[in-house]
C-alpha positions in Angstrom: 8.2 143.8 116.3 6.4 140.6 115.0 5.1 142.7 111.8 8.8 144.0 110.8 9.8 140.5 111.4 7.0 138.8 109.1 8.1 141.4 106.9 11.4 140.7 106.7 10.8 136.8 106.6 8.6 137.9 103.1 11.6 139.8 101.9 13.9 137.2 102.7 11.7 134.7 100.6 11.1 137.4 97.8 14.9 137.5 97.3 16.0 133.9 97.6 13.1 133.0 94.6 14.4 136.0 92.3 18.0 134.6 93.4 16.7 131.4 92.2 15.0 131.7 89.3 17.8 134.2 87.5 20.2 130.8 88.0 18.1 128.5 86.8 17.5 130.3 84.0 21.1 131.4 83.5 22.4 128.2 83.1 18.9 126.3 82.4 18.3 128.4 79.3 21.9 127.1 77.8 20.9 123.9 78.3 17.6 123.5 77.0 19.1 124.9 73.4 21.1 121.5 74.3 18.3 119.2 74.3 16.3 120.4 72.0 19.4 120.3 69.3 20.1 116.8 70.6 16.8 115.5 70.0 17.0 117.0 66.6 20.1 115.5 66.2 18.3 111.8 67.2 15.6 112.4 64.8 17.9 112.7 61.8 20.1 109.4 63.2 22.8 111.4 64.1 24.7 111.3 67.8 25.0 115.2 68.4 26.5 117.1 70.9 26.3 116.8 74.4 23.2 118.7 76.0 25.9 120.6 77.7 27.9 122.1 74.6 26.1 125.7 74.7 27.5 126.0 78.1 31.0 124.7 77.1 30.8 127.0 74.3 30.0 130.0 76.9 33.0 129.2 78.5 35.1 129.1 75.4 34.1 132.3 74.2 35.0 134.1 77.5 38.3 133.0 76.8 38.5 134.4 73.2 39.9 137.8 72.4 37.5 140.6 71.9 37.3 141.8 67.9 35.5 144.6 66.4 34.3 146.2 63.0 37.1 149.0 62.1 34.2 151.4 61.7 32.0 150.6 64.7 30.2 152.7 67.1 29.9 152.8 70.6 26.6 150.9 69.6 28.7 147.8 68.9 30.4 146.8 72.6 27.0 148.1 74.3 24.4 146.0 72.8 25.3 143.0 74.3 25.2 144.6 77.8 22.0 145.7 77.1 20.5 142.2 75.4 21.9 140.1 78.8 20.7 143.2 81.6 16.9 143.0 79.4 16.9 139.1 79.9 18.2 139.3 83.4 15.4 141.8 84.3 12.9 140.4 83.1 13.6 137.1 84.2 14.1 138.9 88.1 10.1 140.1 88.0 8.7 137.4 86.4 6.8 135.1 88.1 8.6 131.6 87.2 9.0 129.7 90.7 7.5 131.8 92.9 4.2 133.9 92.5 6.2 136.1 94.8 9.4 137.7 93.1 11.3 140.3 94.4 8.8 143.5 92.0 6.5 141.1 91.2 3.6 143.9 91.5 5.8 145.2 88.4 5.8 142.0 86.4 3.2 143.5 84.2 2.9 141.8 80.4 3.7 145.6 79.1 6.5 145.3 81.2 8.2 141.9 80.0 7.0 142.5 76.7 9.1 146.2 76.4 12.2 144.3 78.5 12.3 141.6 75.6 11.8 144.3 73.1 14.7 146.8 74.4 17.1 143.4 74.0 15.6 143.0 70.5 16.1 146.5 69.3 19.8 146.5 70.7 20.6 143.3 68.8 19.1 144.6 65.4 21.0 148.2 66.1 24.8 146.1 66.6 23.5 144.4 63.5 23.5 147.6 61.3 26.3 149.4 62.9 29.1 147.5 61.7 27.3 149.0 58.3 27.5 145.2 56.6 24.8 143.6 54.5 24.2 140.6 56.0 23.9 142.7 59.6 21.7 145.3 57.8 19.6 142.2 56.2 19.1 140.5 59.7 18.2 143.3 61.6 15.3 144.4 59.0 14.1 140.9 58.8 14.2 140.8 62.5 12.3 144.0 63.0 9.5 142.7 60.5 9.3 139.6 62.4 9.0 141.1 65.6 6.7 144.0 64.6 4.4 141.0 63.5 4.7 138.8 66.7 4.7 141.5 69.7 0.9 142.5 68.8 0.0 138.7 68.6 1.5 138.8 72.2 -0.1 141.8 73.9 -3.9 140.6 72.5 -3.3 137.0 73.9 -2.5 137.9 77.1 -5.2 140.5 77.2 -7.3 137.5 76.3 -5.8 136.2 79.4 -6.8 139.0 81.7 -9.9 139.4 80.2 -10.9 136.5 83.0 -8.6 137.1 85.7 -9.3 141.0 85.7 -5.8 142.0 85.8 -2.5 141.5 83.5 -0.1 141.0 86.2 1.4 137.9 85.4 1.2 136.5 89.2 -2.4 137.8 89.3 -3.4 135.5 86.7 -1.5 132.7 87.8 -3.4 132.8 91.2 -6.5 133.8 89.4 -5.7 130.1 87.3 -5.0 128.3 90.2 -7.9 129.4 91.6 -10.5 128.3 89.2 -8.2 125.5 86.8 -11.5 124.6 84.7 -10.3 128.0 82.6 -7.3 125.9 81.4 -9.7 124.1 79.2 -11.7 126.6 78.2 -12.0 128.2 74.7 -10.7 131.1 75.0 -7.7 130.0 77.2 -6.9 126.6 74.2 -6.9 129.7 71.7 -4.4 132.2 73.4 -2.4 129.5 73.9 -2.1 128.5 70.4 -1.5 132.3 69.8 1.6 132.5 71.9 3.5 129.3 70.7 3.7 130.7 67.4 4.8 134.1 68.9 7.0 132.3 71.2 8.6 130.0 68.3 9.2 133.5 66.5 10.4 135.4 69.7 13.3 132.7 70.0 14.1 132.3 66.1 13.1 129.0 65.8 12.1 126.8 63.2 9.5 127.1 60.6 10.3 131.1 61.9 14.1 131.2 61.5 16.9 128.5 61.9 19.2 128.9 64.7 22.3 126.6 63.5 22.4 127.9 59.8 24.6 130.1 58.8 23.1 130.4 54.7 23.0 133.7 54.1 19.7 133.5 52.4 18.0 132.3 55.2 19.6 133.5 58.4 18.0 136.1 60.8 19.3 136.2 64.1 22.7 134.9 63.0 22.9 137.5 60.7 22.7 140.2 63.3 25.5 139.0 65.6 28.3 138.3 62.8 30.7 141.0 63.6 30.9 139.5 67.5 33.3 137.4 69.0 34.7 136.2 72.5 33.2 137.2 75.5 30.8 139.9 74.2 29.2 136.4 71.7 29.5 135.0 75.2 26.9 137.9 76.4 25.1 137.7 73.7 24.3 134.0 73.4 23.4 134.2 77.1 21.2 136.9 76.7 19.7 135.3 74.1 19.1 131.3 76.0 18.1 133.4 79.1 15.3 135.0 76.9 14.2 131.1 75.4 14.4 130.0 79.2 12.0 133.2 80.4 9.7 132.4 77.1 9.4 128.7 77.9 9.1 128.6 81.7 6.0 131.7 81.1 4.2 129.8 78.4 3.9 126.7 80.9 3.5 128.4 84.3 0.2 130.8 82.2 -1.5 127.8 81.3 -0.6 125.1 84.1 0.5 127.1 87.2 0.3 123.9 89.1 3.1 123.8 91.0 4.5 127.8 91.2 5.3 128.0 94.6 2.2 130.2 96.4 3.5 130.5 100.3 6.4 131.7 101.7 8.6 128.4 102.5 11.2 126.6 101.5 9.7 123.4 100.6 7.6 125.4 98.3 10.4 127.3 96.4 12.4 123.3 96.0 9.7 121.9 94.6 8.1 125.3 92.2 11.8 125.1 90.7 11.6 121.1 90.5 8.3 121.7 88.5 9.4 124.9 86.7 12.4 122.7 85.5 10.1 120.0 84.0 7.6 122.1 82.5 10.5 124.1 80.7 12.0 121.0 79.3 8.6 119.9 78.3 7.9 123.0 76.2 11.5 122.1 74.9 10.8 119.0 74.1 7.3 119.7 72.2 9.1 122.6 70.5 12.0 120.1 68.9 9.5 118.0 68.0 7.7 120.8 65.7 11.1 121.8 64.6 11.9 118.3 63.3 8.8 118.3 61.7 8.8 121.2 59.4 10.8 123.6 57.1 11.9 126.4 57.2 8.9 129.0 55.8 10.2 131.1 53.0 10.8 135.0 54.4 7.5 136.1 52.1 5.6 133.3 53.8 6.1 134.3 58.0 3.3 137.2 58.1 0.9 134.5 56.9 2.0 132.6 60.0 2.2 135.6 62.4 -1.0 136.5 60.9 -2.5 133.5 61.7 -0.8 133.8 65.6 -2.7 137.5 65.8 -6.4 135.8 64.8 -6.2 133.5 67.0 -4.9 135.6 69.7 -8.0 138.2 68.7 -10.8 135.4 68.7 -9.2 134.3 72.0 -10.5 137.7 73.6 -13.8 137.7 71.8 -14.5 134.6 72.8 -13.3 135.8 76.2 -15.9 138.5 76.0 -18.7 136.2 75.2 -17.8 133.8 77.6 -17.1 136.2 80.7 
């Protein structure tokens, strides 16, 4: 009787983080493309929106009526299901407040990685159905970009689990916790400059791709979602901020766990999602910062920089190797 209870108790806990961490990074995710346009905004002395607009804007677009391409597909309604059910999946097994989530034995790197790429390949298929050439011109510069940035991702985290013998996300959070002087180490300072770059391409930001233009010369992601409107640009914009929120909140919690709620109680679950919140807006923050910073790269220029993102991430396991 005690056993099924304990058990239960774990369950109980399991659910409430995954409950947790899928609305903070719901409605977190919204708001951190806020902040980091207002502190754009600041940089160039202008006022800016409120950090709240993305979410006003979600609400707005649930309102609007539903429009479609007169020769669509099928493909068209069903990608943006598919882009918001990827984020929300992979945000459920991830290991974000709690090293704990409800699959959390699941929350393999393969795993997040295919979840983000199934809402990738959905969003560059919507782009080419409506048969357009600004939708056909995004979703082929998207594929490049991503086909450039996923194997970056898979060798720096294998250069992670090169020292904590797994590549279970929780499993090398514990394995971090448990021996922090890795955080400093060589091999860990490399992977981690490996995954901003993928990150800042993962989440089309700048020098990658710029979120808030609309030139049709430049635009990637944008590009892709032109032929939506009203609720299903609601979907997709969520999707999209849930996956920035996930991207964030696992480049901080890989390299400074400290904090990730470890034991099954409710003062730990407060305060891993009061630290979870900080470390997402401080990956934000430093993000704006390199946005405001630089240009846009020229589209001929990105593999130099994804390039450069996969060497590091390859000399992170080497050095792993040697090190071990």
């Amino acid at each position: 009787m005690m056993a099924t209870t304990a058990s239960v108790s774990v369950s109980v806990y399991e659910g409430a983080a995954t409950l947790i961490q899928l609305v903070l990074v719901a409605l977190g995710g919204p708001l951190l493309v806020g902040l980091m346009a207002k502190v754009k905004a600041r940089a160039e002395g202008r006022v800016g929106a409120p950090i709240v607009q993305p979410l006003r804007d979600l609400r707005k677009l649930l309102t609007k009526e539903r429009l479609h391409a007169r020769h669509a597909s099928v493909v068209l309604p069903l990608a943006p299901m598919v882009i918001l059910a990827s984020s929300v999946m992979a945000v459920a097994i991830s290991p974000l407040v709690s090293t704990h989530p409800l699959l959390g034995s699941s929350a393999d790197i393969l795993v997040i990685v295919y979840l983000l790429l199934t809402g990738s390949a959905a969003a560059a298929l919507a782009g080419l159905d409506a048969g357009t050439a600004f939708g056909g011109m995004g979703s082929s510069r998207a594929m490049t970009i991503g086909a450039l940035a996923e194997p970056a991702l898979l060798v720096a985290v294998i250069a992670l689990s090169i020292q904590s013998g797994t590549s279970n996300l929780p499993g090398i959070m514990v394995s971090t916790l448990a021996h922090p002087d890795w955080v400093l180490g060589p091999s860990r300072l490399l992977a981690l400059g490996a995954l901003l770059i993928v990150v800042i391409a993962e989440t089309g930001r700048i020098p990658v791709d710029n979120p808030s233009t609309h030139l049709e010369l430049t635009m990637v992601h944008e590009a892709m979602i032109l032929e939506y409107a009203g609720p299903e640009l609601a979907l997709v914009s969520l999707g999209e901020a849930m996956r920035l929120g996930l991207l964030f909140s696992l480049l901080a919690n890989l390299f400074v766990p400290w904090g990730i709620a470890t034991h099954p109680t409710a003062a730990s679950i407060v305060l891993g999602t009061a630290f979870l919140a900080l470390k997402a807006v401080l990956v934000a923050l430093g993000v704006a910062l390199i946005e405001v910073r630089s240009a846009k790269l020229r589209l001929f220029r990105l593999p130099e920089l994804l390039a450069g993102g996969f060497v590091l991430s390859v000399l992170a396991v080497v050095t792993g190797l040697v090190t071990r």
